[in-house]
SELUMTOR-132190 format. One record per atom (N, C-alpha, C): residue number from 1; atom name; x, y, z. Coordinates in steps of 0.1 Angstrom, whole numbers. Layout:
N
     n   atom       u       v       w
   NUM     CA       X       Y       Z
...
END
This chain:
153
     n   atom       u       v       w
     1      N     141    -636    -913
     1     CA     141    -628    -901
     1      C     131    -635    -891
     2      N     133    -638    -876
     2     CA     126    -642    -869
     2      C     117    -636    -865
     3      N     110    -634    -857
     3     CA     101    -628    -850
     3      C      98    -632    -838
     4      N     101    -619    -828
     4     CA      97    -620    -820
     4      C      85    -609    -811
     5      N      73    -615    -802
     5     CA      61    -610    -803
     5      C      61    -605    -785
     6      N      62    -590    -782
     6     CA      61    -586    -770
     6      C      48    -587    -766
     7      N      39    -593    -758
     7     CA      29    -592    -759
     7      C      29    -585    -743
     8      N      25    -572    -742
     8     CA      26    -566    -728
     8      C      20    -556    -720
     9      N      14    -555    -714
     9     CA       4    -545    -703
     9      C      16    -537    -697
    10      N      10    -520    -703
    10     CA      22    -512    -696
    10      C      13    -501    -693
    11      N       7    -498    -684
    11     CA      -1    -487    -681
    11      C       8    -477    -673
    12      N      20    -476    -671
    12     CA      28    -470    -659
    12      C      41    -465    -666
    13      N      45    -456    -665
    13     CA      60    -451    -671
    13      C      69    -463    -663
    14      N      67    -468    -651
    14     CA      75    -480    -649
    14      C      77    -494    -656
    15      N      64    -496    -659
    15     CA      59    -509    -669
    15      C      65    -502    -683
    16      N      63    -489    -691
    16     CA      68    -488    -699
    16      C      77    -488    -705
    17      N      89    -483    -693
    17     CA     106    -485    -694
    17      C     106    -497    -696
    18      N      98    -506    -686
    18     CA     102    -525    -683
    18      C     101    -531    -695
    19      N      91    -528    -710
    19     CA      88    -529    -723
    19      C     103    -528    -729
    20      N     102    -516    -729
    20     CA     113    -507    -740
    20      C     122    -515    -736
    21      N     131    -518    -723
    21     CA     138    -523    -722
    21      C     143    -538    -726
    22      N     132    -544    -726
    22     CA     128    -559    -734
    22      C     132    -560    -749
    23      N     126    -547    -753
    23     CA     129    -543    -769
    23      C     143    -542    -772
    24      N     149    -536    -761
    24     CA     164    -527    -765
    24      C     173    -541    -761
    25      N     167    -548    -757
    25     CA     180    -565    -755
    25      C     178    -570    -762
    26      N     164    -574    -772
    26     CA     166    -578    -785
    26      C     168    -571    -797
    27      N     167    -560    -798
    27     CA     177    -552    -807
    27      C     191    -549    -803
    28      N     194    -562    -795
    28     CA     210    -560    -792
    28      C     219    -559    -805
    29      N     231    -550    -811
    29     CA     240    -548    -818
    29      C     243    -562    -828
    30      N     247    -569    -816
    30     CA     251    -580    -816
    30      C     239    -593    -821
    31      N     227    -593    -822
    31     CA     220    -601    -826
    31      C     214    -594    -843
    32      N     212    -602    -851
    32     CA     212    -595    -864
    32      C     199    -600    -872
    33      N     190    -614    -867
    33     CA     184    -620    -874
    33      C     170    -619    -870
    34      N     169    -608    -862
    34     CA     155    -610    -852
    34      C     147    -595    -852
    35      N     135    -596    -851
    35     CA     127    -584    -853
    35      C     117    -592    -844
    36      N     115    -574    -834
    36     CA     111    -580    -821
    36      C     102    -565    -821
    37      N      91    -568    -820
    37     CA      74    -555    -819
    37      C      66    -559    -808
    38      N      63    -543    -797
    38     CA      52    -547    -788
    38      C      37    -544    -794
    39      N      31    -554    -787
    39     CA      17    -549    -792
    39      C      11    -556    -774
    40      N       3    -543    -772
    40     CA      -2    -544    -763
    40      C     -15    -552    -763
    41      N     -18    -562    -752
    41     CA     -26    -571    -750
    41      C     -44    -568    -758
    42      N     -47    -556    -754
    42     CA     -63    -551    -762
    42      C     -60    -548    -776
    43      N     -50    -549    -782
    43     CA     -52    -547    -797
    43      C     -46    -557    -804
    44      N     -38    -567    -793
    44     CA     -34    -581    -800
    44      C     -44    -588    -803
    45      N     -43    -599    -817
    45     CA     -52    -610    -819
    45      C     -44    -622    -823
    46      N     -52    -630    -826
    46     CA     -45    -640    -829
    46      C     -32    -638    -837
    47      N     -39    -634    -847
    47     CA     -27    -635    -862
    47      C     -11    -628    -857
    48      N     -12    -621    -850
    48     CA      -2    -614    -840
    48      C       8    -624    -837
    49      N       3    -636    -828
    49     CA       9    -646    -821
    49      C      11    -657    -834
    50      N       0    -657    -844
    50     CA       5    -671    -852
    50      C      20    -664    -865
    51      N      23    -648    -865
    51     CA      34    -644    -871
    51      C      44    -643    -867
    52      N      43    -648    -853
    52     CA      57    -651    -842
    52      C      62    -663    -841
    53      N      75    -661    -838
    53     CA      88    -673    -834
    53      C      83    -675    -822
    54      N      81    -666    -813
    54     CA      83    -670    -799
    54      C      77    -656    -792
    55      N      73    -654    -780
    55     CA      65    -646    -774
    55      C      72    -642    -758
    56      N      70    -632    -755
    56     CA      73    -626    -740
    56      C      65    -618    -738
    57      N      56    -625    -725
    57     CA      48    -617    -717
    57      C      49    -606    -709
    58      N      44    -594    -708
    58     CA      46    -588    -701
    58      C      31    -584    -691
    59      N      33    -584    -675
    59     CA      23    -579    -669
    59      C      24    -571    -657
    60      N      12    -565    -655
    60     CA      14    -559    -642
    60      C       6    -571    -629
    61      N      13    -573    -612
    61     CA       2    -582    -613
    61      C      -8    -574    -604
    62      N     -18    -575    -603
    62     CA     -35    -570    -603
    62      C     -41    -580    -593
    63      N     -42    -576    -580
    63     CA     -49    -587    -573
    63      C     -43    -599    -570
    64      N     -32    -603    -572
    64     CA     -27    -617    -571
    64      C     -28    -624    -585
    65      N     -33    -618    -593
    65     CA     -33    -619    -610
    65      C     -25    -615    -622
    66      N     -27    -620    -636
    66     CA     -23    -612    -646
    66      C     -32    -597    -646
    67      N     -27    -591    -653
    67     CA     -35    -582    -658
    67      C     -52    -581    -667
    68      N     -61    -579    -664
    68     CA     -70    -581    -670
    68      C     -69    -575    -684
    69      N     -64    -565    -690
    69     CA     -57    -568    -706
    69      C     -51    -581    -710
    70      N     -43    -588    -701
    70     CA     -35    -599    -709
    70      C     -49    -612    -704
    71      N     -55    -609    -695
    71     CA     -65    -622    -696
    71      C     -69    -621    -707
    72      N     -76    -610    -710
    72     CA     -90    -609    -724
    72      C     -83    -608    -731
    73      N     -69    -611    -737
    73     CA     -65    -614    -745
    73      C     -64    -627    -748
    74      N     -60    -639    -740
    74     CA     -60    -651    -739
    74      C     -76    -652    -742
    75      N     -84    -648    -733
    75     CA     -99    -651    -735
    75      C    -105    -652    -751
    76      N     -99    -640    -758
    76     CA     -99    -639    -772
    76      C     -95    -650    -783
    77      N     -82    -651    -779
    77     CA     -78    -659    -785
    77      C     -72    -672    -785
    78      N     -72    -676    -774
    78     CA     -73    -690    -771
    78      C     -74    -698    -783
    79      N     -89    -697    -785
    79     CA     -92    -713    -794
    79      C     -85    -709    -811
    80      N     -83    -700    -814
    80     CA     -76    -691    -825
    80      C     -59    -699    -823
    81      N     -56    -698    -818
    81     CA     -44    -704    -815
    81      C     -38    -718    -813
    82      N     -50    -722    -805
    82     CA     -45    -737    -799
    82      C     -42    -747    -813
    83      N     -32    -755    -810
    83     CA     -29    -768    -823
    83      C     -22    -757    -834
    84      N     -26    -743    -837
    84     CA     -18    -738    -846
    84      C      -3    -737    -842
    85      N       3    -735    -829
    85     CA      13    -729    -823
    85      C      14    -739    -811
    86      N      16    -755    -813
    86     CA      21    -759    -807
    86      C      39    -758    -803
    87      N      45    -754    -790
    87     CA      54    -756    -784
    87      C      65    -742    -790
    88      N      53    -734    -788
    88     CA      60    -716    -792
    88      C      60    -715    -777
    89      N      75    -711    -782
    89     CA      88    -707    -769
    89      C      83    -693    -760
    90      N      82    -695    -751
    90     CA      80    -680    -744
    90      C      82    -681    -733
    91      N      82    -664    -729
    91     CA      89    -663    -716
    91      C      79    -646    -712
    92      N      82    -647    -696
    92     CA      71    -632    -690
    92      C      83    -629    -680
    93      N      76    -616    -681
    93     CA      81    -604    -671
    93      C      68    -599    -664
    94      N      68    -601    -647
    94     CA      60    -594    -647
    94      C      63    -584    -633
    95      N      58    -574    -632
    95     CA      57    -564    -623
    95      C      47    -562    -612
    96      N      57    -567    -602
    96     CA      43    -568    -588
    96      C      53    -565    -576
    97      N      36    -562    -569
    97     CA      39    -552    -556
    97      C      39    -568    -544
    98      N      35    -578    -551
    98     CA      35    -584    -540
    98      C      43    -598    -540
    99      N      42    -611    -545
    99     CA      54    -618    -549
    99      C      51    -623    -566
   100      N      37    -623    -572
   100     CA      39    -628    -583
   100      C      33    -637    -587
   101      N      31    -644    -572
   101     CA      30    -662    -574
   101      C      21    -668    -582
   102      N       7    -659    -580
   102     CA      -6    -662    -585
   102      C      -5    -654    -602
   103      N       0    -644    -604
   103     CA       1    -642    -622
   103      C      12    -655    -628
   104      N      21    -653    -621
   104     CA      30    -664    -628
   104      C      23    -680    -628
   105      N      15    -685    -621
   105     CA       9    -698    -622
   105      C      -4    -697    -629
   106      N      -9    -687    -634
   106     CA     -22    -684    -647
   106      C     -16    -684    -661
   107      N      -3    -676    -656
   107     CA       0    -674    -676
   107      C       8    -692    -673
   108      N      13    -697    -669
   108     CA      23    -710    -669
   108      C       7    -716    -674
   109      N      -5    -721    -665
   109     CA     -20    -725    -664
   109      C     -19    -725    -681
   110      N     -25    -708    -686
   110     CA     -29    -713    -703
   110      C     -19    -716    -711
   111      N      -3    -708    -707
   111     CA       2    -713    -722
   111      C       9    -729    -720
   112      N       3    -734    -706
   112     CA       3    -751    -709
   112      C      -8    -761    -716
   113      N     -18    -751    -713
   113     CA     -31    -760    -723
   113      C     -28    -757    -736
   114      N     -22    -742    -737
   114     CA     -18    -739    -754
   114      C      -9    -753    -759
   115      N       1    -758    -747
   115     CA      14    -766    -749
   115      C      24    -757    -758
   116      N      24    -747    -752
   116     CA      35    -737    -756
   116      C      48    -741    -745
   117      N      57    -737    -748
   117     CA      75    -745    -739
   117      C      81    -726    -731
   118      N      79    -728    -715
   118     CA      87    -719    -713
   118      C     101    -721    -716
   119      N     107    -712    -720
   119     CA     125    -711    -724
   119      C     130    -703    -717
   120      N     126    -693    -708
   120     CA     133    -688    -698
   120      C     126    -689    -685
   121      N     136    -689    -674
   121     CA     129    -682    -658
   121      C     119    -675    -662
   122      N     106    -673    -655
   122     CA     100    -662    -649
   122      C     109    -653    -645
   123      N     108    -640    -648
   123     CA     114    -628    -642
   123      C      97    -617    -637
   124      N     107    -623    -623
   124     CA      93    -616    -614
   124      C      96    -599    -608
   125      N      99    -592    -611
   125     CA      99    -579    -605
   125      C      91    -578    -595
   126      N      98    -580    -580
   126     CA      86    -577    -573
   126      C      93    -564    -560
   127      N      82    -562    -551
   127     CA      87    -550    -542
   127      C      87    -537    -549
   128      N      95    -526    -540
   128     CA      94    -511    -544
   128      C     101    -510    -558
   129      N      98    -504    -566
   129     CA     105    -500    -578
   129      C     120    -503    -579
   130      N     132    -507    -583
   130     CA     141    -510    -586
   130      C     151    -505    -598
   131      N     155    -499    -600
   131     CA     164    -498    -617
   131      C     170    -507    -623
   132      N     168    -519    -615
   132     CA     176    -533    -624
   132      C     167    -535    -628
   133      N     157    -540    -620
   133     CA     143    -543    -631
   133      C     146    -541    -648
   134      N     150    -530    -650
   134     CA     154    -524    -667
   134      C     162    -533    -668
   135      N     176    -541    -661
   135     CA     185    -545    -668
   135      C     179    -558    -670
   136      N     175    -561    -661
   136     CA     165    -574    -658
   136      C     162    -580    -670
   137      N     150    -567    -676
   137     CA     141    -571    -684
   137      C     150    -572    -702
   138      N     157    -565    -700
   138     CA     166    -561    -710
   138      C     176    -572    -718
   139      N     182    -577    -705
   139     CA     191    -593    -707
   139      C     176    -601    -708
   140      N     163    -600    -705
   140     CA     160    -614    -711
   140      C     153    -611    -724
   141      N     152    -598    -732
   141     CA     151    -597    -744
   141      C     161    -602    -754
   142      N     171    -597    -747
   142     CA     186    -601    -750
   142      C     184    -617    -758
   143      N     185    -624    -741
   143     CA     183    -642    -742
   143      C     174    -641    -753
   144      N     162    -640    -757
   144     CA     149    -646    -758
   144      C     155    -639    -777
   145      N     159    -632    -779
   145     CA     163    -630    -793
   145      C     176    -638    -798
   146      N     184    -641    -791
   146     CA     199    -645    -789
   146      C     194    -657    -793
   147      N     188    -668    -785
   147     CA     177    -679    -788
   147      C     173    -681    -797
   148      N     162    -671    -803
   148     CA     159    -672    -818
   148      C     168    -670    -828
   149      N     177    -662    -827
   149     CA     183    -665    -837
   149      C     196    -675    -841
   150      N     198    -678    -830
   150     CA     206    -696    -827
   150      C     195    -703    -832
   151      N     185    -704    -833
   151     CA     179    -716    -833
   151      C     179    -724    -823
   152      N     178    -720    -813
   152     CA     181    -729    -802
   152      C     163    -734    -797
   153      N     158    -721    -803
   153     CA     143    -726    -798
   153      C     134    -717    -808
END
């Protein structure tokens, strides 16, 4: 069985659904080889990330930022990780009021010193609330389990 590791900041019944929805594309019917758990950023540690296939971020963005849960998580665990989990596959969602640009080039920033491999688009949710957003997030749980269990990554 694969593993896949939601690692995600959901303080908002919006951010929440955007989770669950991630969840419910890789527990697609159709994919059979993959087990996929969120653990939110303050109670993830390393060992979390070194029992995963592959990882999907999730954030709100904050200032032109990640989330300050998913920083001090990185901050945490960083040196825990690095050289263990070279070229673990991942992909982020994140949720922002404004374009994204600056969370999306911090998390790309560490999980390039990690030398971790993005495998999907960024999926930027940005602007007023949306209901695709759910579908959004949902097809790239989809992908990102569909993937693992192809072995494709």
């Amino acid at each position: 069985m694969r593993k896949l590791l939601v690692l995600a900041h959901d303080p908002s019944p919006n951010t929440r659904a955007m989770v669950q929805a991630v969840l419910d594309g890789a527990a697609d019917e159709a994919i059979k080889g993959v087990e996929a758990r969120h653990v939110r950023p303050l109670e993830a540690n390393a060992e979390d990330v070194l029992g995963a296939d592959a990882v999907v971020f999730g954030t709100t963005e904050n200032l032109g930022y990640m989330s300050g849960a998913l920083k001090d998580f990185f901050d945490r665990c960083f040196y825990d990780v690095i050289e263990k989990t070279d070229a673990m596959p991942y992909a982020m969602f994140i949720r922002a009021g404004k374009d994204g640009t600056g969370t999306r080039r911090a998390i790309e920033s560490i999980c390039g010193g990690l030398n971790w491999k993005a495998v999907q688009e960024p999926l930027i949710c940005h602007g007023e609330w949306n209901e695709d957003f759910l579908h959004q997030c949902q097809e790239l749980g989809m992908a990102m389990a569909a993937g693992l269990e192809a072995e494709i990554f």
